[in-house]
N, C-alpha and C positions, 0 to 999 in steps of 0.2 A: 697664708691666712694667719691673723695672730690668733692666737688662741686669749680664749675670753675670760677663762675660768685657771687660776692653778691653785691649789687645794697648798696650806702651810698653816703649821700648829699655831699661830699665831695671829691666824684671819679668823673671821668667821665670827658666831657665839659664842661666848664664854660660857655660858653656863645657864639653863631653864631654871627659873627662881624656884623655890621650894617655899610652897606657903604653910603658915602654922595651920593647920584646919584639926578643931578641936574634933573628938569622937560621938559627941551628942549636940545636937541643939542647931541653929541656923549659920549659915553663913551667907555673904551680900558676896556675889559677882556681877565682874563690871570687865565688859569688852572690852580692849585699849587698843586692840590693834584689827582691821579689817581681816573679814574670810576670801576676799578676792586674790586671786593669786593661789589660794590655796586649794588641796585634794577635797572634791565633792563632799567625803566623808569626814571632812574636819569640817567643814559649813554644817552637814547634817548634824552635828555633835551639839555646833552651838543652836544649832535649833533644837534638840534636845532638850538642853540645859534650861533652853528660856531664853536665851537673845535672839532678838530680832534684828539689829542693826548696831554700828558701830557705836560706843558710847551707851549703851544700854546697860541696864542695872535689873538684877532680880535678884531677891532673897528665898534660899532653897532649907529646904530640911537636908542636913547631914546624911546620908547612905551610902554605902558601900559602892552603887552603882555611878553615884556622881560623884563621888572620889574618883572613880576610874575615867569619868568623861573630864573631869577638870583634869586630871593627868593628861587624858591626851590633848587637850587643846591649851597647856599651861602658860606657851609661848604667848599667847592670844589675848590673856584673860586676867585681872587680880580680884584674887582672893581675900577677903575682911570677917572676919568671925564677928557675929551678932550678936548684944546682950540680949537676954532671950528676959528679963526683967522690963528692959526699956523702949521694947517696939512698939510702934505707934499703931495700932487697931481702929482707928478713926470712930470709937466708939466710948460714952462717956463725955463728948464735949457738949457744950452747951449752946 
C-alpha cells in the first residue's frame, strides 16, 4: 500500500501569520477559512469569538482572553485593528 502521508521540511505550512493586535481598543475579525475538517474545540473557539459561518466578520473589544482564542484558531482567521474614532454606531444619521 503507498503510503499517503511523508512528513519533509519543506511541505506543509510555513508559518501561522502573526497579526499586529494593538493592547486596548477593538479589532474586526473575519473567518477566511472553514471550521469543518477541524477538532470540535477549534469550531467551539470560533463560536466563542462571534463567528458563525464562513466569511463572517465581528468587531470585538481587545482582552487577554481573546488574544488567547485568536491564537488558537489563527490559522482560521484575519485580524484588522479598528479605529476606535471612526466606527459607525448607526446613531446620529438623519
Amino acid at each position: 500500500m503507498a503510503r499517503t502521508f511523508v512528513w519533509h521540511p519543506s511541505r506543509g505550512p510555513k508559518k501561522a501569520p502573526a497579526f499586529n493586535i494593538p493592547k486596548k481598543g477593538k479589532v474586526q475579525i473575519k473567518q477566511v477559512r472553514s471550521g469543518i475538517g477541524h477538532p470540535a474545540r477549534m469550531r467551539a473557539t470560533l463560536r466563542a469569538i462571534g463567528l458563525k459561518h464562513h466569511q463572517d466578520i465581528v468587531v470585538q473589544e481587545v482582552t487577554p482572553g481573546l488574544l488567547g482564542q485568536i491564537n488558537q484558531v489563527r490559522h482560521l482567521v484575519d485580524v484588522t485593528p479598528v479605529d476606535g474614532g471612526k466606527g459607525d454606531t448607526g446613531k446620529g444619521k438623519k
